[in-house]
C-alpha positions, 0 to 999 in steps of 0.5 A, a space after each residue: 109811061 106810067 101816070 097814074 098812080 105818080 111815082 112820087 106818090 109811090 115813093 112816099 109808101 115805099 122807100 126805094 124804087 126796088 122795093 116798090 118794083 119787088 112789092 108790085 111784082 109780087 102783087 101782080 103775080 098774085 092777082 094774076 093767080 087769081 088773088 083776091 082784088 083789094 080794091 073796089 075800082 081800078 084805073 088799069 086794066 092790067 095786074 101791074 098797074 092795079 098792083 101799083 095802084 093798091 100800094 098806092 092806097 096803103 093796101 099793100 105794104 113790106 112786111 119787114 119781118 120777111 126782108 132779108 137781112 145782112 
C-alpha cells in the first residue's frame, strides 16, 4: 500500500494516474542504473517509492516536448 508520498498529492503535479506510473517507471529505471539521487533523505528504501517521492517534491516533471502527439 503506498502511503507515503499520498496519491492525491501525486495528482496535483501530474495530471493523469498513467503519466504519474510512466514518469516514476522511468525515474526508478534510472536510479536503478545508477542516476544521480535528486534528493537529500528519502523515506523508501526502494527506486519506485523514492522516484514517487521526487515527483512529489517537484524534482522531476514531463517534459511536454517529448510527449507524443496525435
Amino acid at each position: 500500500m503506498l502511503l507515503y508520498p499520498s496519491v492525491d498529492k501525486l495528482l496535483e503535479r501530474v495530471n493523469s494516474r498513467y503519466s504519474l506510473i510512466m514518469l516514476a517507471s522511468k525515474r526508478a529505471h534510472q536510479l536503478d542504473a545508477g542516476a544521480k539521487p535528486l534528493l537529500d533523505h528519502y523515506e523508501s528504501p526502494k527506486t519506485i517509492g523514492r522516484a514517487l517521492e521526487e515527483i512529489a517534491a517537484g524534482k522531476i516533471i514531463i517534459d511536454p516536448d517529448e510527449t507524443d502527439q496525435i
